[in-house]
C-alpha positions as CSV (number, residue, x, y, z in Angstrom):
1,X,-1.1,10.4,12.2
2,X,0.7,8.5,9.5
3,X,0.0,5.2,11.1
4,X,-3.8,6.2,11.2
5,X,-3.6,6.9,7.2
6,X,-2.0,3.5,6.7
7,X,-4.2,2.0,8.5
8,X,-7.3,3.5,6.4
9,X,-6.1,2.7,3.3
10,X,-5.3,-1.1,4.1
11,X,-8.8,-1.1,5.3
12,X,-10.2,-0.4,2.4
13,X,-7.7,-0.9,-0.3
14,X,-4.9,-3.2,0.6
15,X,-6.2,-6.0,3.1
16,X,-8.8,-7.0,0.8
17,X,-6.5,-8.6,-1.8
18,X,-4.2,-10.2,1.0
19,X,-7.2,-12.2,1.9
20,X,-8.4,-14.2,-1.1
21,X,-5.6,-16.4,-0.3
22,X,-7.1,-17.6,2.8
23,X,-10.5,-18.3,1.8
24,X,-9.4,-21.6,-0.3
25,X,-7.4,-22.7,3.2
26,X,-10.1,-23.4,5.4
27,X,-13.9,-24.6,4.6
28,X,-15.3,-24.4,8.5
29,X,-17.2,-20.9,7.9
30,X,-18.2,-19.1,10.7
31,X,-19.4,-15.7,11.1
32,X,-20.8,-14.3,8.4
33,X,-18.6,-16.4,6.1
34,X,-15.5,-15.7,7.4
35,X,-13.7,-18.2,8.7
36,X,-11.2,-18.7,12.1
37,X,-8.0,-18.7,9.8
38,X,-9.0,-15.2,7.7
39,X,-10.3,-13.6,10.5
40,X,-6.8,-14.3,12.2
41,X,-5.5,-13.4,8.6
42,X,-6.9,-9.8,9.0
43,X,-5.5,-9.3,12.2
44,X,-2.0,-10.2,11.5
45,X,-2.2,-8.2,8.8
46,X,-3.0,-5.3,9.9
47,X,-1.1,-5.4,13.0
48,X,2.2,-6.4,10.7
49,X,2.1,-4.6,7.8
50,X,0.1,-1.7,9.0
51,X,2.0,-1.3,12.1
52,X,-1.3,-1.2,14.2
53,X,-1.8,-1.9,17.7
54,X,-3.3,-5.4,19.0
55,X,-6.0,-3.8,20.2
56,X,-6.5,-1.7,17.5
57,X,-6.2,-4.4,14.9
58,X,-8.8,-7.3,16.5
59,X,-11.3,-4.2,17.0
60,X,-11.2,-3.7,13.3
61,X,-11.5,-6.9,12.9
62,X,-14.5,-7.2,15.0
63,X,-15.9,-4.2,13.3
64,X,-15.6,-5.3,9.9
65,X,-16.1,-8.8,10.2
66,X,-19.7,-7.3,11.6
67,X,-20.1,-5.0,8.9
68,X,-19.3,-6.9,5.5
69,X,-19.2,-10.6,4.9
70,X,-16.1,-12.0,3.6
71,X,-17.1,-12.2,0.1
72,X,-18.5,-8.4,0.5
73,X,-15.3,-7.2,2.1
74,X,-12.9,-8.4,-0.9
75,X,-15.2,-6.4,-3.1
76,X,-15.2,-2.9,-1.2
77,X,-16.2,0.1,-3.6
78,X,-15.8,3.4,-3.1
79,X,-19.2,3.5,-1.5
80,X,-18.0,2.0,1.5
81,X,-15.1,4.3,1.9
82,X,-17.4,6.1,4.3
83,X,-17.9,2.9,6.5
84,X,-14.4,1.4,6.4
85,X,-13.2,5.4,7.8
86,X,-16.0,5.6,10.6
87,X,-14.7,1.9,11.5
88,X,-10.6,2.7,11.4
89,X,-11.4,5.8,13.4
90,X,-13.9,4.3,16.1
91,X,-10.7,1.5,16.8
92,X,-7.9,4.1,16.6
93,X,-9.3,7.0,18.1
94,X,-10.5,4.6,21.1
95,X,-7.7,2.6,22.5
């Protein structure tokens, strides 16, 4: 359970700052304006410093990556605390 509340606060709170490194790395945008490297970026991440699973880590990267654009994902609010919660639990709770 204490992985599972790690993992929702990086979601929302932690990742987001890791990332705005990355964005000045690599101009070849992709989906949604994320590009290859932060998209990568977010999985390491999460699978490194919030002790997730592989699995568990590219589906939240799938999930958010379809949710929020880049620039929209560095600048979560509490409004989207809902989203970023339904999201951590869909990849947890499945795998």
């Amino acid at each position: 359970m204490n992985k599972l509340k790690n993992t929702l606060l990086a979601i929302v709170f932690v990742l987001p700052v890791l990332f705005v490194a990355t964005s000045c790395d690599d101009d070849d945008e992709g989906k949604d304006g994320w590009t290859d490297a932060q998209l990568e970026a977010l999985t390491e991440e999460c699978v490194s410093e919030e002790e997730g699973t592989q699995e568990q880590c590219e589906c939240l990267t799938d999930k958010i990556s379809d949710e929020w654009t880049y620039e929209e994902y560095n600048n979560l609010t509490l409004d989207d605390l809902g989203r970023a919660i339904e999201i951590a639990l869909d990849c947890v709770g499945s795998i």
